[in-house]
Structures are given as C-alpha cells and as structure tokens.
ZAMARGU-4260 file (C-alpha; in steps of 0.2 Angstrom, whole numbers, plus 5000, padded with zeros to 4 digits):
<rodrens>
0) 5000/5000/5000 | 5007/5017/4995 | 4997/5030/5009 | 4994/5047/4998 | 4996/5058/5011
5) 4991/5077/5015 | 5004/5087/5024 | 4998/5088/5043 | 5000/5107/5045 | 4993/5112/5030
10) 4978/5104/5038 | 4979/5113/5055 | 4980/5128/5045 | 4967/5126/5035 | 4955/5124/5052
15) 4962/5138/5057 | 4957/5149/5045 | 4936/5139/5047 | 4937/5128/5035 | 4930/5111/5038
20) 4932/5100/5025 | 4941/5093/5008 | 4936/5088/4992 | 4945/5077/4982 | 4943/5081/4964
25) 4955/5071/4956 | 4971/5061/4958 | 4984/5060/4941 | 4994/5044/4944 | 5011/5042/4931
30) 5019/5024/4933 | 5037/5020/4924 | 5042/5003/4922 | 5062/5002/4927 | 5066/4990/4911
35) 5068/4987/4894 | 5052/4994/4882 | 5043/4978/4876 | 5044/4967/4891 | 5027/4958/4895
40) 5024/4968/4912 | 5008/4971/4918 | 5002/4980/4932 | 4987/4982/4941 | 4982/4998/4953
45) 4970/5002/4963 | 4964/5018/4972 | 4959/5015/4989 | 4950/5025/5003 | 4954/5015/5019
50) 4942/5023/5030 | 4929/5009/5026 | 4931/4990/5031 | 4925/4981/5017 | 4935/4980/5000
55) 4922/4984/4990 | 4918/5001/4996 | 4937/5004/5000 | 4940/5004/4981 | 4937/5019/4970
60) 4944/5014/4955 | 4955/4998/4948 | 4965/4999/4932 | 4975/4986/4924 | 4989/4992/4911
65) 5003/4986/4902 | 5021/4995/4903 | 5028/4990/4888 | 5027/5005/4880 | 5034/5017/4890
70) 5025/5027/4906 | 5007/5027/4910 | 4995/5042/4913 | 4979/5041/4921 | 4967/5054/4931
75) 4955/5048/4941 | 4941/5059/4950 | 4935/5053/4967 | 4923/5068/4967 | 4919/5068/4988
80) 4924/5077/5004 | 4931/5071/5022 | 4929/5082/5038 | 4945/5090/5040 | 4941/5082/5060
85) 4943/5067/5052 | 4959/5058/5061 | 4959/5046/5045 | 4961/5061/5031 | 4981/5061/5035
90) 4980/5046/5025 | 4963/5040/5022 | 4968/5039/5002 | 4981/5025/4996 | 4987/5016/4979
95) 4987/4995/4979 | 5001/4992/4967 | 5004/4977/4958 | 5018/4971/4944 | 5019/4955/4935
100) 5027/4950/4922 | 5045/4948/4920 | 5050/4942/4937 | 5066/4953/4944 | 5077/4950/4957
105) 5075/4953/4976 | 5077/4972/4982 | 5075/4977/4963 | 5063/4995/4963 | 5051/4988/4946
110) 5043/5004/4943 | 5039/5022/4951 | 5025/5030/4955 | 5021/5048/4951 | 5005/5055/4960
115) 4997/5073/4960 | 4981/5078/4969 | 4968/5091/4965 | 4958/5095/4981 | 4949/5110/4987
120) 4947/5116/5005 | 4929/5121/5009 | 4919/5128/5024 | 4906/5119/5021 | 4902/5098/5016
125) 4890/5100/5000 | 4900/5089/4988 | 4894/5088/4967 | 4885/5071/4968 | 4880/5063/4952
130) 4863/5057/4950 | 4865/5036/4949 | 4851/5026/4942 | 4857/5010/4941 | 4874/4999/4949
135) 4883/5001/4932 | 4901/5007/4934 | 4911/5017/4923 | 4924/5009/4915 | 4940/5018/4905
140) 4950/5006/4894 | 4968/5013/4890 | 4971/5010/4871 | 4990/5014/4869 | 4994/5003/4853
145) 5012/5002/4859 | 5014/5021/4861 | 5013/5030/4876 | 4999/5040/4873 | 4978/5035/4880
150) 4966/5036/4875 | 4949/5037/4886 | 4934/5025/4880 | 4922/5027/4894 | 4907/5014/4894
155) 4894/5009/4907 | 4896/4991/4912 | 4883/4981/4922 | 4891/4976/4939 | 4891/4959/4936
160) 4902/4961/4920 | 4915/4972/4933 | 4916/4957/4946 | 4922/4949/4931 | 4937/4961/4926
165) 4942/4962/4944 | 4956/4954/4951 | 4950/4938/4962 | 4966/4942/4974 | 4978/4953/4976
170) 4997/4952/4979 | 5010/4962/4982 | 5025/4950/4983 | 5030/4956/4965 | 5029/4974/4968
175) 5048/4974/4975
</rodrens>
C-alpha cells in the first residue's frame, strides 16, 4: 500500500482559518516501468480510501495496464469530501500496486509511481454528487497501441460484468 498523504499542518491551518472540509477532485497517477520497452509487464492499481472495512467500498477505482510501451498516465476523479476532523484524512487515500510479468530479482525498485492531487478546501460539506440510476460502473480502457499516449473509452458496464474484470486476489510479493 502506498498512503497518499496530506501534509499535517497544512491541515491545522486550513481549520484555522474555518474551513472544515476537503474535496478530492482528482488524483493524476504516472507509473514508469524500470526496464527494457517491450517486456510483458503488467500492472494492476488500485485507488483505495481506507476509512471503510470492506474492500468493495474501500476501492474507488481499479486499472490494469501494460508497461511496455513506455510510462502510463491516468486521472482519476474521486469527486467527495472528508471532515477536516477526520483523524483518517492524513492518509485516508492510498494506491494498491501490483507488477507482474518479468520476474526481477530481490530488492530490485520495478517501477515508480508519480502521484498529484487536486483538492479544494471548503467551509462547508456540499459535495457535486451525480445522479445514479442503476449499479453500472464506469469503466475507462487505455488504448495505447504500443505508444505512450491513452486514449479514454468510457462505457457503462453492468456490475456483474465488473466482478468479472476484477482481480479475484491481490498480491503484492511482486511489487519489489
């Protein structure tokens, strides 16, 4: 688990000056493979926000890539707020990082993981909530055609088809 953390003082300034809550509007992640271009690595990331128990409403958003090509960019957009109170908000957001592929050696860094955050401190907690009809996710499939540019495809997919793409178990034995 890599924590995305928020600086603690920037927090107790922030209440200082009345507000009392952030909004996470979106997270950019950038991940470089440490190899050779055209290696069969895969990886799979996840954005967490560990204030919940369950796995299923821990995870924001999963995305499996290949890093063949060279790195990869993705934005994601949490689009919710947590109390500045909050003694989770230091660290309530993390990454689950996994690499397969071409097995490296013990100690070996595989990759690294860029992350930027655009959030907005508030006095108050009205947040943009989206109207949801049904359980259908939003699913994003990177086309890079060995390049390192994406492109977005955004489609609903019924839940049950999501269960499906999802990993059945993690590990992260292979990260490192």
């Amino acid at each position: 688990m890599i924590p995305l953390r928020l600086n603690e003082g920037m927090i107790q300034q922030w209440r200082a000056h009345g507000y009392t809550h952030l909004h996470y509007g979106a997270i950019r992640l950038a991940l470089t493979l440490h190899g050779r271009k055209g290696l069969p690595v895969v990886a799979r990331v996840a954005l967490l926000d560990t204030r919940y128990r369950e796995y299923k409403h821990v995870c924001i958003a999963t995305i499996q890539t290949t890093l063949n090509a060279g790195t990869v960019f993705v934005t994601l957009y949490p689009n919710f707020n947590v109390a500045l109170e909050n003694p989770q908000i230091y660290q309530n957001m993390q990454i689950q990082l996994q690499i397969t592929g071409a097995p490296q050696i013990g100690n070996t860094y595989a990759a690294t993981l860029h992350h930027q955050m655009a959030y907005r401190v508030q006095n108050h907690a009205m947040d943009l909530s989206l109207p949801r009809d049904t359980e259908d996710a939003l699913l994003i499939q990177l086309e890079s055609h060995h390049s390192p540019s994406c492109i977005h495809i955004p489609r609903q997919i019924p839940r049950e088809e999501l269960v499906k793409l999802l990993p059945e178990s993690w590990s992260s034995r292979d990260c490192f």
